[in-house]
N, C-alpha and C positions, 0 to 999 in steps of 0.2 A: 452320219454325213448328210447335207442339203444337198438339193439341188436347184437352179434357176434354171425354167425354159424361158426364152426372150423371145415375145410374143406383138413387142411394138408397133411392128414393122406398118406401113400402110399399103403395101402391096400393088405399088401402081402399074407395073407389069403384068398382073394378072385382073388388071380389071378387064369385064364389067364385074369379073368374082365378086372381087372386092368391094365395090359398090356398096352391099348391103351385108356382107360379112366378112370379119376379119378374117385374114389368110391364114392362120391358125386354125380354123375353123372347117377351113373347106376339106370336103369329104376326101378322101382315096381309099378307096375298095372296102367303101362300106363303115370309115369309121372316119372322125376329123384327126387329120395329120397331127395336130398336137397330143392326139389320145395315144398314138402310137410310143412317142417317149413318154407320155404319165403310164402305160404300163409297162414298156420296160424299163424305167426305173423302179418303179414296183416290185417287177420279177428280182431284179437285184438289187434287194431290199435298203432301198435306198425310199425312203417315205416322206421326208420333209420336205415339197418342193415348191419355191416364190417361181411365179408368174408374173412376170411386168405386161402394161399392154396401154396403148393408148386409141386407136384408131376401133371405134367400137369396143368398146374394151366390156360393158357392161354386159354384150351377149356373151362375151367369152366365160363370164365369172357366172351368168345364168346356165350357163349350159353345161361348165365344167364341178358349180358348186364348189363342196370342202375337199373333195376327193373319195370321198368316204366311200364308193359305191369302184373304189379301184384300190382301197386299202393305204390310201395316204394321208398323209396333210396336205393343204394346198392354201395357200398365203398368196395374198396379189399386192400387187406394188403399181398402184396407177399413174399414171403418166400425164398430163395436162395434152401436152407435145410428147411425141418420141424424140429421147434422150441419145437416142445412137447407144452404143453398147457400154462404152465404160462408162458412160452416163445413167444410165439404166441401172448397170451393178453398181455402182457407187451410191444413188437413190435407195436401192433394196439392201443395201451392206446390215441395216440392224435386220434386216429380219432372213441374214446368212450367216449371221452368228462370227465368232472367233476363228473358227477352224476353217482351213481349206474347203473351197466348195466346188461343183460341179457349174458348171454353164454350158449349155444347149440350145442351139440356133434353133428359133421354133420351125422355121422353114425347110428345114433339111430332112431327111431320111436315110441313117445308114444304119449298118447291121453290126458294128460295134458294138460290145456289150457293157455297161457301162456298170458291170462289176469292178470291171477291174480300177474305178476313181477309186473305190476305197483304197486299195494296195498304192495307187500313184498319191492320195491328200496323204497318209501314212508317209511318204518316202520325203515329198514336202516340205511336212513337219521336222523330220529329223536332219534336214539342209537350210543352205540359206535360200534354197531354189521358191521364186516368185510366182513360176508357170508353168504350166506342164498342155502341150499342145497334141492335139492331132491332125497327122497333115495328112493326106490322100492325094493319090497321080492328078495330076494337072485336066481337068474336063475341056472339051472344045472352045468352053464360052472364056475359059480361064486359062489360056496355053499359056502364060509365063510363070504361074506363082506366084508363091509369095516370100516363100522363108525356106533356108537349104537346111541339111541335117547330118549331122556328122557320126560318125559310127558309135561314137561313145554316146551318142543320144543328146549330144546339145544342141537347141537350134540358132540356125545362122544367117544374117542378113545379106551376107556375101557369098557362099559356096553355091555352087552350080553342081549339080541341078536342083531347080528349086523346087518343092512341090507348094499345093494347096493348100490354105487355112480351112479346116473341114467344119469350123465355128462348133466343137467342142475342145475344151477348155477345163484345167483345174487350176485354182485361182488362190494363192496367200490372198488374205484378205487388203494386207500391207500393200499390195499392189495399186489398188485406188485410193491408199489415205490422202493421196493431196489431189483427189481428185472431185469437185466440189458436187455435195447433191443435189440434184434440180436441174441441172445444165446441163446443155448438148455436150458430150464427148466422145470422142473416136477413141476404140481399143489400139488400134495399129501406133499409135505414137508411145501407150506407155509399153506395147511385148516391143518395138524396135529399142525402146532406151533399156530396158531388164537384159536383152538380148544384147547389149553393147556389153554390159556388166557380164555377160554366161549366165544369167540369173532363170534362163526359162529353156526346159527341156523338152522331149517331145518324141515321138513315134510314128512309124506310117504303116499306116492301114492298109491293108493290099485287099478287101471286101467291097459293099457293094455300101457307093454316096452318091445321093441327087439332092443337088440344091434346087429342092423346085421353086423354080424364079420366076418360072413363064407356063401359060396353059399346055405348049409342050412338052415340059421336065417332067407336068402336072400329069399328063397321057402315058408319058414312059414310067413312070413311078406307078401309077395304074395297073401297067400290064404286069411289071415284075411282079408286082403284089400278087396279082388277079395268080400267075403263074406259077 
């Protein structure tokens, strides 16, 4: 199985960070937030993994290399512009192969283990199912959500209560075929059209997600670590 961490972002919320390093990059308790998912995807041998990146992108491929020094591959998929996200995967689609893959918000941290995509691209493959999400309780900066979830595990654009898009994601590839590479596009329009179909399932996470968006998520992600 692949995986993609999405690494494009420009980070303008945490600048002056970002200024002079992409937010992929920036430390948390002694290592860069992206090294935290290259190694657990690692521990849950999961090896193949594209990196897209555009904003500084050239420090991130010097400082992260082939992976070799974490036991993986590591593929980059450069950016001119950040793509937005199904723009991004749709760009990186030849080098995620045929199969089901994995997608992981570079900016996030949670303690999900991301063994368990193998068992969800597996289940996938034998439906017509396009998506497979994970959502998490609603954070302060995000009190409405985004997508409800129905006990049989499919998710909903309509049921209350909603929760959050945790930006991990397992993906048919068939999901972005018409979605062109090189160009900006937003993920949110093709999981609402799959999700009209029942085409995209999903889980929630009752553990521990920070979207760190801001030098503050950046301090509380800190201490849990440091903790």
């Amino acid at each position: 199985m692949r995986a993609m961490i999405l690494a494009a972002g420009r980070g303008e919320r945490m600048r002056p960070l970002t200024d002079t390093l992409p937010k992929p990059l920036i430390p948390v308790a002694g290592k860069p937030l992206i090294q935290w998912h290259i190694e657990k995807l690692a521990a849950a041998g999961i090896k193949e993994i594209v990196i897209n990146h555009a904003w500084l992108g050239a420090l991130i491929e010097q400082t992260l290399g082939d992976g070799h020094q974490w036991g993986v591959h590591i593929r980059y998929s450069a950016e001119t512009v950040a793509l937005e996200t199904a723009g991004g995967i749709a760009t990186a689609l030849p080098l995620l192969g045929t199969d089901p893959f994995l997608v992981i918000n570079g900016d996030i941290w949670c303690d999900w283990d991301p063994a368990q995509a193998l068992e969800i691209a597996s289940s996938l493959q034998c439906t017509a199912q396009q998506a497979w999400l994970l959502l998490v309780a609603n954070p302060a900066h995000h009190p409405h959500g985004d997508f409800g979830l129905l006990p049989t595990g499919c998710v909903t654009d309509d049921t209350m209560p909603k929760f959050t898009f945790s930006g991990i994601g397992v993906y048919q590839p068939s999901l972005f075929a018409h979605t062109p590479a090189k160009q900006p596009a937003k993920l949110a329009p093709l999981l609402r059209d799959a999700i009209v179909r029942t085409l995209v399932s999903g889980a929630l996470h009752q553990g521990v997600w920070i979207d760190v968006g801001t030098p503050e998520r950046l301090n509380t992600l800190e201490c849990i670590l440091k903790s």
